[in-house]
C-alpha positions in Angstrom: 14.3 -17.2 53.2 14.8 -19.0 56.6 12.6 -20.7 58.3 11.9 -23.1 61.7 10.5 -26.4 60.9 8.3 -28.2 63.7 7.4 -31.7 63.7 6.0 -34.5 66.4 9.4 -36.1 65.6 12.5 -36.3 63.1 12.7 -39.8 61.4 15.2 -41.3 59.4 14.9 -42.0 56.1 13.2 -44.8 54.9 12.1 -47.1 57.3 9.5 -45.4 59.5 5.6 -45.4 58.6 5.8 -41.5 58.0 9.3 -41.0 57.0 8.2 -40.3 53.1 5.5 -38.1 54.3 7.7 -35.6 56.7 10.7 -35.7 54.6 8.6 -35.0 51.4 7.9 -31.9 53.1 11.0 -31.2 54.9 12.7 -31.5 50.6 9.6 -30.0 49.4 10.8 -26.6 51.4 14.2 -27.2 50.4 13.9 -27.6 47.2 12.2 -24.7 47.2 14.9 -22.5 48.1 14.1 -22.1 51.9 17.0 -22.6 54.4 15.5 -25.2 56.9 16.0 -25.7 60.8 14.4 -28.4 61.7 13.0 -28.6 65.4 10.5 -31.3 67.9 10.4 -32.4 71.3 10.0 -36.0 69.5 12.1 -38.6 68.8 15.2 -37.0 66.4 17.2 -39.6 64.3 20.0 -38.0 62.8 20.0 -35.8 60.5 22.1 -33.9 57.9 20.1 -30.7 58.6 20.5 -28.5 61.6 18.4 -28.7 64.2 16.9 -25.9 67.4 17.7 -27.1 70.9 14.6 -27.6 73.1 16.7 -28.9 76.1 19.2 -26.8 77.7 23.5 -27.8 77.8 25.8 -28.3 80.7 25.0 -27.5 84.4 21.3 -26.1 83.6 20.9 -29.1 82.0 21.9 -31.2 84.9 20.2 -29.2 87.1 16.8 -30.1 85.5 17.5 -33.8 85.0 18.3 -34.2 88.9 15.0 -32.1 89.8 13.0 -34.3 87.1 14.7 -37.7 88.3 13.5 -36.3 91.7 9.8 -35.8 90.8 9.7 -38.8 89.1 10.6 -40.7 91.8 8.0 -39.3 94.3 5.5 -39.8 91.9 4.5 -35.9 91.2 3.8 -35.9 87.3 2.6 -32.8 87.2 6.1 -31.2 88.4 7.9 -33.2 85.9 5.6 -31.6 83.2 5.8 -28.6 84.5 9.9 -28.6 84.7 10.4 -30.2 80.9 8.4 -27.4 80.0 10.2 -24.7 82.0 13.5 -26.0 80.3 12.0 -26.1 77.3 11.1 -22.1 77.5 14.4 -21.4 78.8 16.0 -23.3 75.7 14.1 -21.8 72.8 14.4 -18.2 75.0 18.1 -19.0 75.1 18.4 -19.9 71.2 16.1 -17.4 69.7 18.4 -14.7 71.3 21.4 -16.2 69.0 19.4 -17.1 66.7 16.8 -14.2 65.3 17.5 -14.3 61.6 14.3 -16.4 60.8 11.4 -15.2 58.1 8.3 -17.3 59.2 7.8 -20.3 61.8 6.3 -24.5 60.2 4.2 -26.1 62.2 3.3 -30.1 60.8 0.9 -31.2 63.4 0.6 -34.7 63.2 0.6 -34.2 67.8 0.0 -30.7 69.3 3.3 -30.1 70.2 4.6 -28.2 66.9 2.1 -25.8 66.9 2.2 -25.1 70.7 6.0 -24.6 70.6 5.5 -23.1 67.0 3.6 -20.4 68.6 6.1 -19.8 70.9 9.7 -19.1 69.0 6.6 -17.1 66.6 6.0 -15.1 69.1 9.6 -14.4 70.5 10.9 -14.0 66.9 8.2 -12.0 65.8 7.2 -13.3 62.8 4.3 -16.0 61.4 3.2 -19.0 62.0 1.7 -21.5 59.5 0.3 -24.1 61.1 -1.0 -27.5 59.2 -3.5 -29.5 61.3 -3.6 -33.3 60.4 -5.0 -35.0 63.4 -8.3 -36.4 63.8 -11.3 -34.6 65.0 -14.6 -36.1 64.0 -14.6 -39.2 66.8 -13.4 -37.1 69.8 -13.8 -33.2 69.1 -17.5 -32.0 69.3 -17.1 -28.2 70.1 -13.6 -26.1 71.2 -13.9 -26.9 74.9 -12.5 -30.4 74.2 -9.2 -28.8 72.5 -6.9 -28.0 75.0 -6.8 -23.9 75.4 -3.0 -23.4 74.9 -3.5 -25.5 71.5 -6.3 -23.5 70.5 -4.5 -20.5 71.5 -1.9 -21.5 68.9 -4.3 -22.6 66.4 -6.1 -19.2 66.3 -3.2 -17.1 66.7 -1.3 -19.0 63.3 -1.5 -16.4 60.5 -2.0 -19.0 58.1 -3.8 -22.6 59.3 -4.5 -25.5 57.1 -5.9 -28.7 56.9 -4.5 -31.6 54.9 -7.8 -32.2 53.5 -11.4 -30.3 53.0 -13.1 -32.5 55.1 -10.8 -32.0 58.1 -11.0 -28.0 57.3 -14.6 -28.3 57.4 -15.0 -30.0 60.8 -12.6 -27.8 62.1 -15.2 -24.9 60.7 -17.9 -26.6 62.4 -16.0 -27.0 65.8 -15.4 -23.1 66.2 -11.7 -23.6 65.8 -11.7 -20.9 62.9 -13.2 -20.1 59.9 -10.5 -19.0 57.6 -8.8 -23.0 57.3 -7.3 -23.3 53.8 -6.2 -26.9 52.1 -2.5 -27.8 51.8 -2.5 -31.6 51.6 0.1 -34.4 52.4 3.0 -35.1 49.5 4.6 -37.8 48.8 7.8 -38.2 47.3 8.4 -37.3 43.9 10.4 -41.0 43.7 7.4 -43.0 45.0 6.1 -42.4 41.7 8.4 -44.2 40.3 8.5 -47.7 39.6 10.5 -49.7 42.2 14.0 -50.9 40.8 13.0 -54.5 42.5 9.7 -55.9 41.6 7.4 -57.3 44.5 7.0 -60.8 43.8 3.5 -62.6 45.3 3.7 -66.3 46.1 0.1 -67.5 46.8 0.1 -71.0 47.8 -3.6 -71.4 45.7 -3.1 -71.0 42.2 -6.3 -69.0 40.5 -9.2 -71.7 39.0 -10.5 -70.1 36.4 -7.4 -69.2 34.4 -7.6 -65.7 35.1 -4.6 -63.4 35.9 -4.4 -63.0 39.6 -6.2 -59.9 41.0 -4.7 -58.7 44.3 -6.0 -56.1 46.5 -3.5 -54.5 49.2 -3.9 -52.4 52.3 -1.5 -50.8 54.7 -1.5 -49.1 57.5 -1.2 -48.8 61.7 -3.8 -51.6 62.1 -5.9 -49.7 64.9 -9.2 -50.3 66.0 -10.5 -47.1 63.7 -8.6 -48.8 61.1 -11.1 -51.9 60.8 -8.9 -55.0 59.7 -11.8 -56.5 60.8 -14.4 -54.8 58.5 -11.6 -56.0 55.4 -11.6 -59.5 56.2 -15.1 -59.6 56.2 -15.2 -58.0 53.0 -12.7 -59.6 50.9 -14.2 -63.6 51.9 -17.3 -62.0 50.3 -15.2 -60.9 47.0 -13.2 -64.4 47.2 -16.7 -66.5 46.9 -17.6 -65.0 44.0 -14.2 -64.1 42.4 -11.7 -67.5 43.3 -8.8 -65.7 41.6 -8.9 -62.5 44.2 -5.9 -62.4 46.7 -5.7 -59.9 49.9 -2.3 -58.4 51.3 -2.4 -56.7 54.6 0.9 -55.0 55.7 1.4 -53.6 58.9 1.4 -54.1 62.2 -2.2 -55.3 63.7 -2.9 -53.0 66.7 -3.4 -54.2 69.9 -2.2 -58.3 70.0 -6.3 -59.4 70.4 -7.1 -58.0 67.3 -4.0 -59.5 65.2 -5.1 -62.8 67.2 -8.9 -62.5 65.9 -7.9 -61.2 62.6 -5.7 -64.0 62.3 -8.5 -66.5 63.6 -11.0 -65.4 61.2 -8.5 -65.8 58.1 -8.2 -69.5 59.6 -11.8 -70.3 60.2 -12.6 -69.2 56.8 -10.8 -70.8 54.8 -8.9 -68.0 53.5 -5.2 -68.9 55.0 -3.9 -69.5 51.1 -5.4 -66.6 50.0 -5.0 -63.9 51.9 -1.1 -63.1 53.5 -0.4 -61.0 56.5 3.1 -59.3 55.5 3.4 -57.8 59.0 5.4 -54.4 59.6 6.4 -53.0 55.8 9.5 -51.0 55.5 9.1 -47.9 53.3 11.0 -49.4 49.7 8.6 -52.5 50.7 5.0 -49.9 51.0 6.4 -49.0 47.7 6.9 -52.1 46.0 3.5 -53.2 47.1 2.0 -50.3 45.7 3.2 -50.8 42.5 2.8 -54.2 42.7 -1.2 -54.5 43.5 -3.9 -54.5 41.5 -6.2 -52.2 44.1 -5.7 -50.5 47.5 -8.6 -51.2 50.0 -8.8 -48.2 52.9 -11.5 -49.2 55.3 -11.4 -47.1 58.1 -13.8 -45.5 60.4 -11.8 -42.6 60.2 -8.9 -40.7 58.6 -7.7 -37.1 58.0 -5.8 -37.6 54.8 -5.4 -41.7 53.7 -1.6 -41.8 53.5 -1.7 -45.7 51.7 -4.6 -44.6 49.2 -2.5 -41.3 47.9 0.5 -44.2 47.6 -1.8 -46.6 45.8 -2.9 -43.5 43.2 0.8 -42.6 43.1 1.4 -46.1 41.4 -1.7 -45.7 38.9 -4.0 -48.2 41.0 -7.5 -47.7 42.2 -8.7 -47.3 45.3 -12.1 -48.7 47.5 -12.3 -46.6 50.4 -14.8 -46.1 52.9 -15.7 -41.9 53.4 -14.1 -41.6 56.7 -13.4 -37.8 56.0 -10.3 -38.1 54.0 -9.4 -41.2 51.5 -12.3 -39.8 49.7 -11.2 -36.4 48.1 -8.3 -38.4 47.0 -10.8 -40.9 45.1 -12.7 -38.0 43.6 -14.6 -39.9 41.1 -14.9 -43.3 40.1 -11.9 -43.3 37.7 -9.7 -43.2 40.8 -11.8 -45.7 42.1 -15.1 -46.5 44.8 -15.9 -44.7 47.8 -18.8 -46.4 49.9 -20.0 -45.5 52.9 -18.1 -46.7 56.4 -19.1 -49.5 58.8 -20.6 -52.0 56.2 -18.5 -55.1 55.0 -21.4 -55.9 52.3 -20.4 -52.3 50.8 -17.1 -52.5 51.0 -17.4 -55.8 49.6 -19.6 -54.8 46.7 -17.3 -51.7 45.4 -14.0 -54.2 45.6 -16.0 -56.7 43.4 -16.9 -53.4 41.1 -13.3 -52.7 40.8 -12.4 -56.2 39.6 -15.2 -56.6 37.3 -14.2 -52.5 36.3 -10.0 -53.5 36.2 -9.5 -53.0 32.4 -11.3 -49.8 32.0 -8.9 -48.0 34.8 -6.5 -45.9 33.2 -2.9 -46.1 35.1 -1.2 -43.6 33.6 -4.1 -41.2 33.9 -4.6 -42.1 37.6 -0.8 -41.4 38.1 -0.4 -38.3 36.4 -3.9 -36.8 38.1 -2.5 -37.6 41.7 1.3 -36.4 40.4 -0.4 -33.2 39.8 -2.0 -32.7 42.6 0.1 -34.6 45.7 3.6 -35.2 44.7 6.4 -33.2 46.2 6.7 -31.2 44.0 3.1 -29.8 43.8 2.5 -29.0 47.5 6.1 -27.8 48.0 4.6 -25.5 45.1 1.5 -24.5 47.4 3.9 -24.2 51.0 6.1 -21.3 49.2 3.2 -19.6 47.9 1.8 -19.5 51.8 4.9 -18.9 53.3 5.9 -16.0 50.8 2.2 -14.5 51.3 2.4 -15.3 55.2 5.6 -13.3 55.4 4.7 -10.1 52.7 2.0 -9.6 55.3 4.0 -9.4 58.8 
């Protein structure tokens, strides 16, 4: 079975913030027998998979570049907009002609742009169109008239849509979107699983006081203002006053440069520069060493659609404190995976981290592993994408 594959972009392998996340799907369909193409109007490393044009080739091509350069130049947006995506239309018109021997049309929409040109080679090929929604829509999505009508066009029109998590398929419900959204989640790599082959080693310029082993908390992620970097520091000086032997890794870049400056100068005025180290921007084989290496993720966002690092954490057997930002949660579906508090309070968040340590011999890693293997790894979703595809095309 053949099928197109849309995503925002096409990343290398293992060094981009979502690489394990796309190309766990992109081997997920592989390895389950589907011949792939992959296709985005993103950024497109290379690849040893073939990929669908979106631009056209030789003097069309040229012919569009000069007229964009043009527009660009006199300032008219708009016209450049409007010519990418007249050469986009011309391209996919041009390739589906060649190329017609597809059984169903991917959408991952981690930007709107899969599922808009999703719906599109759909509708030229004449077959479906499965479309998974991943964005956020609880801070800026009230009803349907703040989606854009072409994307809502192509999220009602998918013959299968799904969310990457219950809560996101429930808000979308609640906006009007549609009300037949299913659940396929995020995977992760059936390797991240694993146990790195080199160990993460933590230097901590403090030594613990009490004689106690070390207990280190860890969170990663696109430090964004949703992403409250802020609300964790807060947090963790609580947990360090009362527990001297606690430690706090953040990895990741600290979004925009004030808040790494104020995050930074909090650490400082507190006292906490020994204790707590900023890694800065992880690599994916270093997210997986300090997964493994932890003692308990920390997620405390204002708001997700999945919780990527908490589903990483899991992977490695550690618990997870997350605040219930519409996503982390389901992962940390009861308090063997963990504590789930609610958003926006650092005395919260503070008092389910200092549950955790005062809980860390009664979590079962193994169990915690094999629960989230079950459910998340590669192999299980790539389980639940044939059985949608194969129902998705038995239909048409």
């Amino acid at each position: 079975m053949r099928i197109v594959l849309f995503l925002k972009y096409i990343p290398s392998r293992g060094h981009d913030q979502k690489s394990d996340l796309l190309w766990s799907a992109i081997d997920g369909l592989t390895g389950a027998g589907f011949d792939v193409v992959l296709a985005t109007q993103g950024r497109a490393d290379p690849v040893d998979l073939p990929r669908m044009p979106l631009t056209l080739s030789g003097v069309s091509r040229i012919g569009f570049r000069v007229a964009k350069g043009i527009a660009s130049r006199i300032g008219w947006r708009v016209s450049v907009d409007r010519l990418t995506k007249w050469e986009t239309a011309l391209a996919i018109k041009a390739w589906t002609r060649r190329n017609n021997d597809f059984d169903a049309v991917v959408a991952l929409c981690t930007a709107n742009h899969p599922a808009l040109l999703g719906h599109m080679v759909a509708k030229l090929l004449r077959k479906p169109l499965l479309v998974q929604e991943h964005k956020i829509y609880e801070s800026g999505i009230k009803t349907v008239d703040d989606i854009s009508s072409d994307y809502l066009e192509a999220l009602r029109s998918a013959d299968t849509l799904v969310a990457v998590s219950p809560f996101l398929a429930d808000i979308m419900v609640r906006v009007g979107v549609r009300r037949d959204i299913s659940v396929i989640p995020n995977a992760l790599s059936d390797e991240f699983f694993q146990a790195p082959k080199v160990r993460f080693e933590f230097h901590w310029d403090e030594a613990g006081s009490s004689g106690e082993k070390l207990f280190v908390y860890g969170a990663w992620t696109r430090w964004r203002e949703i992403k409250r970097v802020d609300l964790l520091l807060k947090a963790f000086k609580e947990v360090y006053s009362e527990h001297p032997d606690a430690r706090l890794i953040i990895a990741g870049p600290i979004e925009p440069e004030s808040n790494a400056s104020r995050a930074a100068d909090y650490i400082r005025r507190s006292g906490l520069e020994s204790v707590v180290r900023m890694f800065g921007p992880a690599d994916r084989e270093q997210i997986h060493q300090i997964a493994h290496a932890i003692d308990c993720n920390v997620v405390p966002s204002d708001y997700e659609t999945f919780g990527l690092p908490a589903l990483e954490a899991l992977a490695a057997g550690k618990p997870v404190v997350t605040t219930r930002c519409n996503g982390p949660e389901w992962l940390v579906r009861d308090e063997r995976f963990g504590r789930c508090v609610d958003r926006g309070s650092s005395a919260a968040l503070a008092e389910a981290m200092i549950e955790v340590y005062n809980s860390r011999n009664e979590f079962d890693c193994d169990f915690i592993r094999s629960e989230t293997w079950n459910k998340f790894s590669r192999t299980a979703v790539s389980r639940q994408w044939s059985e949608a595809i194969h129902k998705a095309v038995s239909k048409d």
